[in-house]
N, C-alpha and C positions, 0 to 999 in steps of 0.2 A: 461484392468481391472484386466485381472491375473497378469500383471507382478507390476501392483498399489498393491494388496493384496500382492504378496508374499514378495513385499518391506519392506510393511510394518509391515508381520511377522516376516521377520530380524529382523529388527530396533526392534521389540518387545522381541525379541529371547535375543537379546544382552543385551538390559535391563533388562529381569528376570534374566542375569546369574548372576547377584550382590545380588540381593534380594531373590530369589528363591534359587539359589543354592551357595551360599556363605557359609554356613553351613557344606553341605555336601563336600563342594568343602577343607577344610583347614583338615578335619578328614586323608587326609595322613598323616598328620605333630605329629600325635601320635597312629595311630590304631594300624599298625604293630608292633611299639614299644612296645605295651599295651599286643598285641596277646603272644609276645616272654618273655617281660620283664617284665612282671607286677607282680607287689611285693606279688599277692593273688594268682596267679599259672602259673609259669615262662614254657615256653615248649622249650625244649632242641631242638635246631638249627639242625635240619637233612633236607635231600633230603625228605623223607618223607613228616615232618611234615610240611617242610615251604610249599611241594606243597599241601598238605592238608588244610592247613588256606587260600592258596590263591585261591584255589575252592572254602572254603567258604565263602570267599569276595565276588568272581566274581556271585556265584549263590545266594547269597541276595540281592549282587544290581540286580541282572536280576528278581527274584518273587517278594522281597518286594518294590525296586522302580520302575521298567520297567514295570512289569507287574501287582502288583496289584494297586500303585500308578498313574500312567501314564495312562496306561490301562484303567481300573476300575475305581477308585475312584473318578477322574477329570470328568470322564462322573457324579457321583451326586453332581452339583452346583447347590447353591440355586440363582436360576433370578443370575448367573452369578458369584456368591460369592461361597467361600471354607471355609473351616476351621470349627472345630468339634461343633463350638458354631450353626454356618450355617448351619449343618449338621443335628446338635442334633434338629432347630427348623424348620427346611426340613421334618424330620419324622415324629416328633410333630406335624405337620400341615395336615398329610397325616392319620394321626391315630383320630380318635374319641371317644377310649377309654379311658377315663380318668386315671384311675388305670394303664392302660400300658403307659400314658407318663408322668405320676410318675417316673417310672423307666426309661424312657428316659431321662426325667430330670436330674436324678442323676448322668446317665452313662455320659450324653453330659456335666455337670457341673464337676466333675471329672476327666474329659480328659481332659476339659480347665485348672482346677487347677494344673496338672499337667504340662501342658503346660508353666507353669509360673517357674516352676522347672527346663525346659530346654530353660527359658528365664534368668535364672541366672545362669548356670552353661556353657554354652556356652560362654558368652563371660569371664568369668574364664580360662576355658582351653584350650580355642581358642587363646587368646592373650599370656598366659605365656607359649604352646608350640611354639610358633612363635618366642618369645625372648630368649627361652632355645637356640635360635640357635649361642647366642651369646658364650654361654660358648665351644662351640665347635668351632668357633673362635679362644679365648680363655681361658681356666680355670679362669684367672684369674679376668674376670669379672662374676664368677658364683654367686657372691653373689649381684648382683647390678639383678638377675634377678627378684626378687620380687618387690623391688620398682619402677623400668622400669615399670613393669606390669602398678603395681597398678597407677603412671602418668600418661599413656597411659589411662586409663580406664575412671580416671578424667576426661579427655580430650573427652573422648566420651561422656559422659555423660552431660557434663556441655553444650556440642555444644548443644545439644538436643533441647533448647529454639529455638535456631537461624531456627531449620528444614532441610531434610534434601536435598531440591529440588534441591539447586545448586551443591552439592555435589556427590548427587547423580547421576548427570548426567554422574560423570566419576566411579560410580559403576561398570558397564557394561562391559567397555573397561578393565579397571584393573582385574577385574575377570576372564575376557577372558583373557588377558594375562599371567593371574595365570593359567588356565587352557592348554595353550599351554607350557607354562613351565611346571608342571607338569607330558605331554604326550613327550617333549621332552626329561626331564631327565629319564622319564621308558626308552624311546628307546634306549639310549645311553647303559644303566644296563641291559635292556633284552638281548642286541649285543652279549652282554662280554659273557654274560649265557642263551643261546638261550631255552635248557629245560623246563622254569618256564611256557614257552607258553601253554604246557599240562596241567595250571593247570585249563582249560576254561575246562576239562573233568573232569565231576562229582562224575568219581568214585575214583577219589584221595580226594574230600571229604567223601564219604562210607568209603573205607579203612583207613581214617585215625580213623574213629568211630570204627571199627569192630578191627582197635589195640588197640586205647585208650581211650576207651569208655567215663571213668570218664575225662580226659586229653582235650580231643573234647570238649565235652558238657560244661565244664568249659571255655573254649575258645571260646565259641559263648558269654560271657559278654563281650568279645573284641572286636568281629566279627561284634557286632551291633555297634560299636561307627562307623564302615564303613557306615553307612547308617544313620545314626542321619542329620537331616535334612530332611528327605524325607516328615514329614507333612509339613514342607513349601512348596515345590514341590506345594502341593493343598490348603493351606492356603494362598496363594500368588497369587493363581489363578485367581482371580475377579480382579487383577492390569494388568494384561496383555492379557487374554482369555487362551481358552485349547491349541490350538494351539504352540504358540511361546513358549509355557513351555513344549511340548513336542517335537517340535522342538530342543531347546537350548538342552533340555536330551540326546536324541540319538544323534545327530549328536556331539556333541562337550564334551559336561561333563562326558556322561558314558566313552566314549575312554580313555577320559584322565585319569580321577581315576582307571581304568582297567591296563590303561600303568605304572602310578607311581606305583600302587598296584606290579605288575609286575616285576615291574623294582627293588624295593625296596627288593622283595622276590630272584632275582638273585644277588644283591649285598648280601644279609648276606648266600649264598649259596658259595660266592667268599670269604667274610671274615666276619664272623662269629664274628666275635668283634666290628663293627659297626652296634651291635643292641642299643647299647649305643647312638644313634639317626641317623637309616639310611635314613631317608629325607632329612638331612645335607651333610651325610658323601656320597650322590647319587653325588653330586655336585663338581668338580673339587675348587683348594683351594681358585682359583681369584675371584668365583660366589660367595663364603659365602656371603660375606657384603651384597652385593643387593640383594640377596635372602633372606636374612634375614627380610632386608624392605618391599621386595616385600611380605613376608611371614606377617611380620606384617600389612601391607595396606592389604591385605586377611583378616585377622581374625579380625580387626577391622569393613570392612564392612560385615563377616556374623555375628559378635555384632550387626552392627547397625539395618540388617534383623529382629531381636527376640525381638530384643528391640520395634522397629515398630513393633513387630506384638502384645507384650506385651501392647501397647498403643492402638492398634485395638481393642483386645480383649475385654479389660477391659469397652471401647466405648462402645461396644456392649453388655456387662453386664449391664451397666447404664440404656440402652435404653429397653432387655429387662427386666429388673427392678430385676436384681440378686444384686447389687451393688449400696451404694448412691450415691447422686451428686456428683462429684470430678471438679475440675477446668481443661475445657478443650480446647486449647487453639490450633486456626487452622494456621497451617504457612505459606499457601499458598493459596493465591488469586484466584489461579485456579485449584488446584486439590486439594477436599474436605474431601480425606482421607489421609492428611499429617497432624497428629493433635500434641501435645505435649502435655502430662499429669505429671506436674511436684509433684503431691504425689508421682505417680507410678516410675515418673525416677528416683528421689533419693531414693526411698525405695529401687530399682532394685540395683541399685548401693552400700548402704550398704551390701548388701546381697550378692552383687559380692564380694565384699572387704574383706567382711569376711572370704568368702570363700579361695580365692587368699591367705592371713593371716594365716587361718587356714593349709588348705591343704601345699601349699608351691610350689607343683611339679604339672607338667603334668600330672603324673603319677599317683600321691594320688588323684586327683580330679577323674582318669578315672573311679574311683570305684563311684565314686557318680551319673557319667554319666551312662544312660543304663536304669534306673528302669523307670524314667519319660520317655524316649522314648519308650521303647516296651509296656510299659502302657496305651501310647496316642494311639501305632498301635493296642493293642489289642481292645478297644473302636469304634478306629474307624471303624475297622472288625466288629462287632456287629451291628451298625448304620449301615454300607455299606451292608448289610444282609437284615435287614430290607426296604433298600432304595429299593433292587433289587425287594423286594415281593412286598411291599406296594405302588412304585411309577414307577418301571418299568413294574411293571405287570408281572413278570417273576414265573414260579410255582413253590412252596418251594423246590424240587427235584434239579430243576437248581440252585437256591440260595445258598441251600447247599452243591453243590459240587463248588459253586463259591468260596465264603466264608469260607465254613471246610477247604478249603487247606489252605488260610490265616490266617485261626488260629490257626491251628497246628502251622505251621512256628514261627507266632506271638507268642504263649502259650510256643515254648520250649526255646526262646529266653527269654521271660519274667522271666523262672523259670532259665534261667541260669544268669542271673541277681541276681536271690534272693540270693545266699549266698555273695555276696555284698553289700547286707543293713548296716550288721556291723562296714564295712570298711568305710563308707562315702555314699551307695543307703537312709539310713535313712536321710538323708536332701532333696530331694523332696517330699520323701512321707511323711513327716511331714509339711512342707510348702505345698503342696496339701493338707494336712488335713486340717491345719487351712483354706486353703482360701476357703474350699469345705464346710467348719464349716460358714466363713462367710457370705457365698453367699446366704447357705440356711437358714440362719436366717435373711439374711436379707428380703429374699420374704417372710419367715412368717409372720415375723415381721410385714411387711407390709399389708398383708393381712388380719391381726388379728389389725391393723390400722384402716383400712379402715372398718373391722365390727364395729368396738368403734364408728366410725364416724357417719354409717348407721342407729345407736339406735336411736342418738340425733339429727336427719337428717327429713329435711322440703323437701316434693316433690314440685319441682321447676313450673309444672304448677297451685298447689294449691296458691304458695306464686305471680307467677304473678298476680293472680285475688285480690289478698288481700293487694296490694300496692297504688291501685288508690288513695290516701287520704295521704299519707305519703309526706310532706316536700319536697321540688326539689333542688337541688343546680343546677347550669350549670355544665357543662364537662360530660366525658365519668368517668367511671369505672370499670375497668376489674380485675374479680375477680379468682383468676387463682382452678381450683378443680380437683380433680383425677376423680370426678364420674359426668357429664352432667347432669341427668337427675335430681340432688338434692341442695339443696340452700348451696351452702358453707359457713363452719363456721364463714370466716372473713367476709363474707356478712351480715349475720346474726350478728356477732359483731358490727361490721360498725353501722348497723342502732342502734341499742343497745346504741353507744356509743353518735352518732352524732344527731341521732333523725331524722334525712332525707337520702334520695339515690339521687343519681343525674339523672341528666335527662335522662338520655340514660348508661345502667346498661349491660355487655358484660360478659355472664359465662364463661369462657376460660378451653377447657379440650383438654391434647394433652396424646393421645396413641401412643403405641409403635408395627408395624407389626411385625411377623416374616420371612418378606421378607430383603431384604437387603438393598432395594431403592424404594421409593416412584415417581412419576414424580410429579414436584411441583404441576403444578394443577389439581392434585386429590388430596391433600393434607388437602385438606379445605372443609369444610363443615359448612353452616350460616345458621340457624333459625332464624324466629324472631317467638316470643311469643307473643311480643306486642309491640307498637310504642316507648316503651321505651326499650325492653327487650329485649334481644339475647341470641342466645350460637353459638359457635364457635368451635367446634371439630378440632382439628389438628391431623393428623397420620403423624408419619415418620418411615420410614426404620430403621431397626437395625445399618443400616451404615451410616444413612442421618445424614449433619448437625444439629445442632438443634439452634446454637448459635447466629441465627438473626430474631429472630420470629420476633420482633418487622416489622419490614419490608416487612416481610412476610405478616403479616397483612395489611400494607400499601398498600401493591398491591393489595387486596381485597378489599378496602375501597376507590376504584378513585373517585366518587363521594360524599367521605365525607358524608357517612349513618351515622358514629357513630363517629367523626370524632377522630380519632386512634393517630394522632398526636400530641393531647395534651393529652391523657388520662392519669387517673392516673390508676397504677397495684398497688392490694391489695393481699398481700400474708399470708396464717394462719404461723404460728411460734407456733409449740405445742411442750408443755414441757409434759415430758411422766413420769408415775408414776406408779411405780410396783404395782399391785394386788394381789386378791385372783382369778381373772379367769386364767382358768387353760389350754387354747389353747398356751402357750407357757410354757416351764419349768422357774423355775427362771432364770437360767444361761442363758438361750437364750431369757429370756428380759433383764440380764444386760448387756450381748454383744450387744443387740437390741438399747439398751440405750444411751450407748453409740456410738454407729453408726450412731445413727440420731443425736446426739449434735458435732459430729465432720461431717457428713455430707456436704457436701457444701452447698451454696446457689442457690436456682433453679433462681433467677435475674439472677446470674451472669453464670448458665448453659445457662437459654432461651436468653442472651444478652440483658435483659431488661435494659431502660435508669437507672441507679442506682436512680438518684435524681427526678425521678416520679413513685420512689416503696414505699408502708406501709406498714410496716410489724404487724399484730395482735395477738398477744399472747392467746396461750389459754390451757389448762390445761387437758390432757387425762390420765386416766385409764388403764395401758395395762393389 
């Protein structure tokens, strides 16, 4: 039995190092460059300073992903899931204070939006530091680097339809042999320059601060691009368990990034002119070619990483109702969280390109890297605070000495990030605003929906007792409503229009938990009112499919109670009309507005049969 378990934490191990760590796994391929060369504060090549940046690599990856990451933070899953959306409604579930998860909400809504900042910026400077390897090849294809890019990017993107299950199966393997190359070309460069090993001692980061203070501090906006990827680390977590993701860390990923780190800091200690790209220049002249591939098949899958987890998140926005219906489309038969959301991928994708266009370099984009990640670590420090008091039961005394040290760390990285905003950090945090603008107009939105609805709203036990007389057709009816317990509009129109209900009438309301997964059957819940009348509650998971209700029903209905299989679904279709009430500002009812007219359609969300849906028109007040 132990030696079945620990099989099959390998075999898990190997799998998360594509998905989990492909992010953090490609950041050799410009950190160093960025720490030395970077066009906002270049640090002059000494014995010193390089062993000063490379203590402070080696002791970020060790507090921010070894130990508060790995450690810490993987121990708060929600029912098995990660990531700050699972986090933010982890705490939320755990608090009873309305007013304090107000403020959860925003922090956990904000670190998702940002989130989305280093789900376009990653595969930007991920893929065109990879192809920069060609001009060190040479020169003479430096200018084929931006369009290579941007093909290459095409290319991922457009796959995206197809899913990524067979493909992904050789994630795993290619990462890992990204990561044994990596640990082999440090050894080779540590050989030549055995010193750089001292820089695992701490106090050549101290000393490098106590000579240059302003010099240091500025150089930690580089020292973090070392660590960008570590919320995957725990946003990835529910695809494998905690184990195999702290497995694959220690034993294999931390070595390797330690060794190149390493290795790259004794080559510009040997020659000081191959900061001009020392992940290239690490490699003898025969490995360029296949390195370069091999360096491109890297950054394209920790692209494909963010990109999935940009489709996760957004999922999970839908479901807990921050975000409207979008077209959500599952590619795989058997594992339920391989979904494709084709608004999100081509939006993603503009916003890469532009990016890619704009910027140009590795190196211009690095300034725009950094803010959306120490943003997302300081958030989740906050949340991970709370999780310790609220759901570990730990006393604020422990929490605080848990958590203050993560935010220090977290806080002075953040702020060496901000004189960055100028250079290129203002494109996350603008694209976080707007989507942090979106999300939460669209819950008010909705909320101040659902009161319009509540005014003009018949309670559903008064209206069963008062149908006995009304007209019968054959069939079922199912009328789909946000609220159980009230006669939905299109019900009410129906009869309105038609002058009868049919024989057997099916309230249909499905909620959203803040767990991550429901077991199908608890999922369901069947009243009857009366021999014609029903409701039907449906709950799913923030993660659960939601895209075959219909069937889902079916399996409730073996005996043909209501019989589900011819029914027809009736759905309200409300055109919305700005007011004088004042629970939303104008602007956030004409962003409201139009949200709900470009919304998708909740048919083609729940997988209703298209050609047994009505749709009833009706006219709201916001």
């Amino acid at each position: 039995m132990v030696s079945d378990n620990s099989t099959r934490n390998f075999s898990l191990s190997i799998a998360a190092l594509g998905v989990v760590y492909g992010d953090i796994g490609t950041s050799p391929l410009y950190a160093i460059k960025e720490a030395f060369s970077g066009a906002h504060h270049p640090i002059p090549i000494t014995p010193e300073n390089v062993l000063g940046i490379l203590s402070l690599i080696f002791w970020s990856l060790m507090i921010i992903v070894s130990i508060k990451y790995a450690t810490f933070v993987t121990r708060a899953d929600n029912h098995g899931e990660g990531g700050i959306m699972a986090l933010m409604a982890l705490v939320q579930g755990a608090s009873t204070n309305l007013k304090y998860n107000r403020h959860l909400i925003i922090l956990g809504l904000f670190g998702s939006s940002l989130f989305y900042g280093d789900s376009v910026i990653t595969p930007a400077i991920s893929v065109l530091s990879a192809i920069e390897g060609i001009d060190v090849i040479t020169p003479m294809l430096k200018g084929w680097v931006v369009p290579i890019t941007l093909i290459i990017l095409f290319g991922l993107f457009a796959i995206q339809k197809h899913g990524t299950g067979r493909v992904g199966t050789w994630f795993g393997p290619i990462t890992g042999f990204w990561f044994i190359i990596l640990a082999i070309l440090g050894i080779i460069n540590i050989i030549t320059n055995p010193v750089v090993i001292t820089g695992v001692i701490p106090t050549h980061a101290i000393s490098f601060f106590m000579r240059q203070p302003t010099m240091a501090f500025l150089a930690l906006g580089a020292v973090v691009l070392a660590v960008t990827g570590a919320e995957a680390l725990y946003a990835d977590m529910g695809h494998f368990g905690r184990g195999p993701v702290r497995l694959a860390w220690f034993s294999l990923v931390l070595p390797a990034l330690v060794l190149n780190y390493f290795g790259q800091g004794a080559l510009l200690l040997t020659d000081a002119a191959t900061i001009e790209s020392p992940f290239y220049r690490m490699a003898p002249a025969w490995m360029l070619v296949p390195l370069v591939i091999l360096a491109t098949a890297a950054t394209v899958i920790a692209s494909q990483a963010v990109i999935t987890g940009a489709f996760s998140l957004t999922h999970q926005a839908i479901q807990l109702g921050y975000a409207p219906f979008m077209s959500v489309q599952h590619t795989s038969a058997q594992e339920r969280g391989q979904i494709y959301l084709p608004g999100v991928n081509w939006a993603l994708f503009i916003a890469v390109a532009w990016l890619v266009l704009n910027f140009g370099s590795s190196n211009n984009l690095a300034a725009a890297y950094g803010i959306a990640v120490t943003g997302t670590m300081l958030i989740t420090t906050i949340l991970l605070y709370l999780v310790a008091v609220h759901i570990w039961r730990w006393n604020q005394l422990q929490a605080m000495l848990m958590t203050g040290a993560f935010l220090v760390v977290d806080s002075v990285y953040f702020a060496a990030n901000i004189p960055k905003i100028m250079d290129g950090g203002w494109f996350p945090l603008v694209l976080a605003g707007v989507l942090f603008i979106g999300m939460t107009t669209w819950k008010l939105g909705r909320e101040t929906l659902k009161k319009r609805r509540d005014i003009a709203s018949i309670e559903l036990d008064i209206f069963s007792r008062s149908i006995e007389d009304v007209p019968i057709v054959n069939g079922t009816a199912v009328f789909l409503t946000p609220n159980p317990c009230q006669v939905p509009h299109a019900l009410l129109h129906s009869l309105k229009h038609y002058k009868c209900l049919h024989e057997k009438i099916i309230i249909l309301s499905v909620m959203y938990s803040d767990i991550p997964h429901i077991p199908i059957q608890k999922r369901m819940v069947v009243q009857e009112l009366s021999s014609r009348l029903y409701t039907i509650q449906v709950e799913f998971g923030f993660m659960d499919s939601t895209d075959d209700l219909t069937n889902m029903l079916l399996s409730f209905d073996k005996d043909a109670i209501y019989n589900i299989d011819n029914a027809t679904f009736f759905l309200g279709r409300e055109t919305l009309i700005p007011s004088k009430y004042q629970e939303m500002t104008w602007w956030q009812k004409n962003i409201f507005i139009a949200q709900a007219r470009n919304s998708g359609n909740p048919a083609s969300y729940f997988g209703l049969p298209p050609n047994r849906v009505v749709e009833l028109g009706a006219q709201i007040l916001l």
